[in-house]
N, C-alpha and C positions, 0 to 999 in steps of 0.2 A: 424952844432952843434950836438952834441954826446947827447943820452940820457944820463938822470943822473936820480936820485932820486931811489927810493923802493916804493913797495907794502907789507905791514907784514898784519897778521891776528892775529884778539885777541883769544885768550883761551877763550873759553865757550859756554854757549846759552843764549842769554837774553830774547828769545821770551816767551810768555805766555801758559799756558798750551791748548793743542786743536787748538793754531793759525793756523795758513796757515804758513807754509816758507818760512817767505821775509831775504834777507838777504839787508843789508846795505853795501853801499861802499862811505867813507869817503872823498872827496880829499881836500887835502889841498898843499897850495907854503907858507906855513909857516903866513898862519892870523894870528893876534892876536886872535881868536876867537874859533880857532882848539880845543881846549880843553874844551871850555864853549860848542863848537858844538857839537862833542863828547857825551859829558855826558847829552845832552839835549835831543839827538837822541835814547842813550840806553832810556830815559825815556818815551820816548814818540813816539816811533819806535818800539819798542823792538824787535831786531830783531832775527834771529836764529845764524846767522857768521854776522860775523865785518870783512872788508877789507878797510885799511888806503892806501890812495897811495898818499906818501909823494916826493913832492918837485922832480915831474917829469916832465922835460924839454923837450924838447919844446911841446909847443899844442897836436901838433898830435901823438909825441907818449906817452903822457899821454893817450890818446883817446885807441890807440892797447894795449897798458899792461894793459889798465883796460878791454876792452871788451874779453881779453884774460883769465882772475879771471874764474875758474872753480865754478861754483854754486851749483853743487850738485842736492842733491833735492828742491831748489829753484823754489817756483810759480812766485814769482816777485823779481825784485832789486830793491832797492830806492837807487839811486846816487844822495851825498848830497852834497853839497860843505861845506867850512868849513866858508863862509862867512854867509849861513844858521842856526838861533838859532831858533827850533822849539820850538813852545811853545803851542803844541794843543795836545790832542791824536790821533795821527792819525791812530792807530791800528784797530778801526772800519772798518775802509773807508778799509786798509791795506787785511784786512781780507773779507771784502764782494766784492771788487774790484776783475774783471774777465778780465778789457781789457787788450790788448798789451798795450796799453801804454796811460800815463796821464800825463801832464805837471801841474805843480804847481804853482797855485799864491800865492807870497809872497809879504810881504810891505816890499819896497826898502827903502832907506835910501834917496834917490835921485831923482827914480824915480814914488815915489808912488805906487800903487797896479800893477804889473808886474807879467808875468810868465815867473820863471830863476831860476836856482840855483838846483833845486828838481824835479827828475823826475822818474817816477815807473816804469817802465819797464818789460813787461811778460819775463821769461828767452828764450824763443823760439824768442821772436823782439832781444835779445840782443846776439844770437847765428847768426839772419839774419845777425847785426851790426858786427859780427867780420867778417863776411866773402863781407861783402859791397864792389866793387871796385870802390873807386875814381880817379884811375890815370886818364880815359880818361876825367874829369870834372878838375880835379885841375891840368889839363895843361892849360885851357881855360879860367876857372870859379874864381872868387877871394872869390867867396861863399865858398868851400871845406877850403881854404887857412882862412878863418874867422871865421869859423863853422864846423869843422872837424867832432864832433860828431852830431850836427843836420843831416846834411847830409849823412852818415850813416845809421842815423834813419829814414832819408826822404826815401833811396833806396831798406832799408829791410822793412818798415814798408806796401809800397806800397804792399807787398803781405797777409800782414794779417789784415791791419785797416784801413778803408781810414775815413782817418779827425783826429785830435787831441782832445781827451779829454780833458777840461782844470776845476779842482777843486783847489780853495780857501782853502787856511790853515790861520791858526795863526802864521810866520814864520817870524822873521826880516830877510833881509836881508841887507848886506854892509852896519851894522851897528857895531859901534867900531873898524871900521878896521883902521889901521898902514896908513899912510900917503903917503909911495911909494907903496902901493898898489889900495888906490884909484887912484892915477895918472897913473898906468899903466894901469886899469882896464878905466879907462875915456880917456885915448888918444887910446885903444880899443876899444871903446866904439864908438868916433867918425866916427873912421873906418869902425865902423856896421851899420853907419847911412848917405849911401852916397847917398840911394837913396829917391825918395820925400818923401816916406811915414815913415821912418824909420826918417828921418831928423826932418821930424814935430813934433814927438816925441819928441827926443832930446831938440829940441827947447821949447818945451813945458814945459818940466821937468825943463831946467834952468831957465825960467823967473817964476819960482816957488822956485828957490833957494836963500837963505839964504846969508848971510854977515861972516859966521863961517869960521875957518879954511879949515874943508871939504870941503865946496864949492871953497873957494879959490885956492883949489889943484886941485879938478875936472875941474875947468873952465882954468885953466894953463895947462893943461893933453885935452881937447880938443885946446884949442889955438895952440899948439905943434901941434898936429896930422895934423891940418887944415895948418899950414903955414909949414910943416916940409915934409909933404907926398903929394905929385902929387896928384890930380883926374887918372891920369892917368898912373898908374902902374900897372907893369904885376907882374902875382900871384907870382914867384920867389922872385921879390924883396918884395912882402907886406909878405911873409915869413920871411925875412931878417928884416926889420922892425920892426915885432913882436916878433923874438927874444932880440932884442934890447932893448925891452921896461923896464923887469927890470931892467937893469945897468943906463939907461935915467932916469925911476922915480927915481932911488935912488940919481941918482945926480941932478936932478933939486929939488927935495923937500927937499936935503940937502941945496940948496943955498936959500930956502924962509927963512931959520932961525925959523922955527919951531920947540915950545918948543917941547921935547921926550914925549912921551906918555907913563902913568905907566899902568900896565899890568889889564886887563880887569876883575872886577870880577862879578857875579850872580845878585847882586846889580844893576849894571849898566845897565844889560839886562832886566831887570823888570822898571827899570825907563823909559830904552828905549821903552819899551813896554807902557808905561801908555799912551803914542801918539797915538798910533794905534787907528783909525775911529769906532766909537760903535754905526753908522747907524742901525737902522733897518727893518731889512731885510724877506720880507714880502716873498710867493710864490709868483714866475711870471710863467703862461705860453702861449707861444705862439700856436697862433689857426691856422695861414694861414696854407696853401695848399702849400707843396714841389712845388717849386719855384716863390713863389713868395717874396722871400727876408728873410726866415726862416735862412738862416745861416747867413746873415749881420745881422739880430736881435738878433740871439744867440752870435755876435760877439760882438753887443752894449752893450748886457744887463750884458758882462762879464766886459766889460768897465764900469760899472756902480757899477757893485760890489756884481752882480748875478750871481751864478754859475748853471747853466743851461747842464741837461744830453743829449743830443742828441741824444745817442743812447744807451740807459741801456740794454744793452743786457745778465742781468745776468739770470740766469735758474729762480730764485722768479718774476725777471721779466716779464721773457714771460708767465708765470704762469699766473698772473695778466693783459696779454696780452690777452691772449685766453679767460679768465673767463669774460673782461669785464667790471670789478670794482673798477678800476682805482686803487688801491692800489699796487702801484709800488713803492717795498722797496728801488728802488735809491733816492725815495724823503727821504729818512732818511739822505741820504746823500749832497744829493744838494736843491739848490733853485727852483726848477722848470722842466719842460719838454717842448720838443718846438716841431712842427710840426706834425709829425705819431704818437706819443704816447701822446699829449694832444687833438688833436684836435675830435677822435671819441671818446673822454671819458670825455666830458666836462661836464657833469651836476654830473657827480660820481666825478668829482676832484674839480668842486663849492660846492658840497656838502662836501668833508669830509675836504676841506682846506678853512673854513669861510677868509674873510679878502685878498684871494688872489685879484693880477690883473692878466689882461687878454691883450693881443694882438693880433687882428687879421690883419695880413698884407694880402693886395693887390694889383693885379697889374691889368692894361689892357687884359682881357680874350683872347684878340688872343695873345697876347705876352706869355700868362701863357699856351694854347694849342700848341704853336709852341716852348715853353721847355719842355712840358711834352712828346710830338711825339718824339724830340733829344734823350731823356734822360730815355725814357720811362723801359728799360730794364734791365739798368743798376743793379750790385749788389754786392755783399761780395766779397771781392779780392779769385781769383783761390787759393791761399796759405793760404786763414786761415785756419785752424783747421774744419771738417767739421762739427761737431755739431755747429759752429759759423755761418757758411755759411749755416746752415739748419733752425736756429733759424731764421739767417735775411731775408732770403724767405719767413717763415711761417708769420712773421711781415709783409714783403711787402704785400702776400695774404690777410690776416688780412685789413688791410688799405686797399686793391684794392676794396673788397668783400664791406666793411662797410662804402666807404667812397665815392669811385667812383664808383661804382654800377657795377664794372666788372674786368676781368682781361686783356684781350686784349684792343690796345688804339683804342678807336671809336671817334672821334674826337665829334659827337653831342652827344655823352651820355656824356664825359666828361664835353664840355660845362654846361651841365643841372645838373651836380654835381658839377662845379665850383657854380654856379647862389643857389643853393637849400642848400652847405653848408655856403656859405657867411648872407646867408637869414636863416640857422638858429641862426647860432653866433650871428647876430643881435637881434634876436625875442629873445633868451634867456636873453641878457640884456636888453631890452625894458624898463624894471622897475626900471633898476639899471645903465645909460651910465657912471657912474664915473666911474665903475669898469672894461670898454671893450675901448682900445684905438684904432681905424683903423690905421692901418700907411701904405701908399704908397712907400715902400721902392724905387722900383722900377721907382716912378714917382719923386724920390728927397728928399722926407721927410723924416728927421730923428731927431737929438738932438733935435730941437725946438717942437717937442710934448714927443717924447719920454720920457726925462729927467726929464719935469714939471709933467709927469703923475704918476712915480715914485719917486718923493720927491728927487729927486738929479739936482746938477747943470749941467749944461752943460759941459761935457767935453773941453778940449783944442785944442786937434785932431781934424781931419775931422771925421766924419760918415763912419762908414766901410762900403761902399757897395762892399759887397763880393761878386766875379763873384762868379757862380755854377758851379762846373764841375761834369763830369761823375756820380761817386757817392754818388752826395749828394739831386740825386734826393728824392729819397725812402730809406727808414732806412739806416742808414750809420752804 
């Protein structure tokens, strides 16, 4: 199949004055929504260039003509989709954001609080992503063939950020969309979901589905994919496949006899919005000790609907890092901090954040000295930028000096800094145990304290217990 479609740029600047240089790139296969996205994004983006890349065919070379868009003097891109209606100001976050890259959570239409659709991108990750080579993966892989641009991002990103950022907006998405586009996007959909963890998902999302038209099309649009597509096919043909899928939803969602849909206005987007969750949303931070379950808890507590920094590594940061005073401008932006940046600065972040909670994860101490000895070294990808790689050293020092009582690993001095910071986290809430939850990630424990201790339900999914690799031992 032959590309098709364009890329145009609009005439102008919509950025604010003093911003930083984000530019925006639009894409759209013709939502109904393109033009409300659009004009929600000048709003609430404000970017410096507008690049639309309209109604380019297939997958993957929409993926090369977009990462191909010249940026200029661009610090970051937000790639939106056009099934995205932003409705927060996200120029704050636009403008004090430093990392390569952030993914975005939006409320789905389908499948509740998710991260898709929006993603920020430093221009240096998206100069890696044009030069990325997938061929020897997407002879083999059905990954590349399903996720062309994650994958890119997975092989350029490895040199300059290891881990994913993930921040919460106020964003619908695949809401108002056209009727063959949820069907192609949900017989997609199933195809993304073949393996356990991704499946449970899936599954979870529909037996939380509705009796509406939408659903009825979604669940027709998986039914298809499941009795239509093998388990077992090679990447060529789930290529072949996925071109298919618009001419398919256009003819099976013509044969339901659904009535036409009149054209989407501002209105509808605000109504749609009145749904959206108005939980609130307190500080959380996590206290354990890099490996003991610090990334599966920052994986839950985003499942829950807390947006937790990992690694704020902006220059006000490490400011805040070196002085000691816990006043670290990423809480302006997120809910919380977990592991190296909350844990030696807990009585300055009890102090200036009344009301927050606290979690301190543990594991079995020799379990927790036999991943510190693996992982012990571990640091900033060779490829980032080196003030990034100098920062994240000075933070590992930082933590090693204040936390472990050294920098080389001694296996009995770390023991006696496991044993001395567990025993202080306790002693500080002695007076208060509502406010410090222990959790065993490690030993199996997860929703059933986690959830009750935070005022939310239990998820439907399993519990993420996220392995650890290489760099996530010490600041990521």
């Amino acid at each position: 199949m032959s590309a098709s479609g364009r890329i145009r740029t609009l005439p102008g600047d919509f950025s604010p004055p003093g911003g930083r240089h984000v530019d925006l790139v639009l894409r759209t296969v013709g939502e109904r929504t393109t033009d409300l996205a659009l004009r929600l994004a000048l709003e609430n983006i404000r970017p410096n260039r507008v690049h639309i890349a309209e109604n380019i065919r297939p997958l993957s070379a929409a993926v090369d003509r977009i990462l191909a868009i010249d940026h200029h003097k661009a610090s970051h891109v937000v790639h939106l989709d056009a099934d995205c209606l932003v409705l927060e100001d996200m120029r704050p976050f636009l403008d004090a954001n430093e990392l390569a890259y952030t993914d975005c959570f939006v409320h789905d239409r389908f499948r509740g609080r998710v991260h898709c659709g929006v993603h920020i991108t430093r221009a240096d990750l998206v100069r890696g992503m044009r030069g990325a080579d997938l061929g020897a993966f997407a002879r083999d892989w059905l990954g590349p063939v399903l996720r062309p641009e994650a994958f890119r991002r997975h092989l350029a990103r490895r040199e300059l950020q290891p881990g994913v950022q993930l921040k919460g907006f106020r964003i619908l998405h695949d809401h108002l969309q056209d009727y063959a586009d949820i069907y192609a996007k949900y017989a997609l959909r199933e195809l993304r979901s073949r393996d356990e963890g991704t499946r449970a998902r899936l599954e979870a999302a529909m037996a939380q589905w509705g009796d509406g038209p939408d659903f009825t099309v979604a669940r027709e649009a998986v039914r298809h994919s499941r009795e239509r597509v093998p388990q077992a096919v090679t990447p060529l043909q789930l290529a072949a496949r996925i071109e298919e899928l618009p001419a398919v939803a256009a003819r099976e969602t013509a044969a339901l006899g659904l009535p036409p849909l009149p054209p989407p206005a501002m209105a509808d987007v605000y109504e749609a919005a009145e749904g959206l969750p108005r939980e609130e949303r307190v500080k959380v931070f996590g206290l354990g000790l890099p490996g003991t379950g610090t990334r599966s808890l920052t994986t839950a507590l985003h499942e829950l609907g807390f947006d937790l920094a990992s690694f704020p590594f902006g220059a006000g940061d490490m400011e805040a890092l070196r002085r000691g005073d816990g006043r670290f401008p990423a809480l302006r932006h997120y809910d919380g901090l977990a592991d190296v940046f909350a844990l030696p600065h807990l009585s300055e972040l009890d102090a200036l954040h009344p009301g927050s909670r606290f979690v301190l994860t543990v594991r079995d101490k020799e379990g927790w000295l036999r991943a510190a000895e693996r992982l012990w070294d571990t640091g900033w990808p060779a490829g980032a930028p080196a003030a990034e790689r100098a920062a994240q050293h000075e933070a590992r020092r930082l933590f090693q000096e204040r936390v472990c009582g050294g920098h080389g690993f001694d296996r009995e001095r770390l023991a006696r800094a496991y044993d001395a910071q567990t025993a202080r986290v306790r002693a500080h809430f002695a007076r208060r145990p509502g406010d410090l939850l222990v959790l065993d990630v490690c030993g199996g424990e997860g929703w059933e304290k986690l959830a009750p201790f935070l005022g939310r339900r239990v998820p439907a999914v399993p519990f993420p217990h996220t392995r650890t690799n290489p760099l996530d031992l010490l600041p990521r």
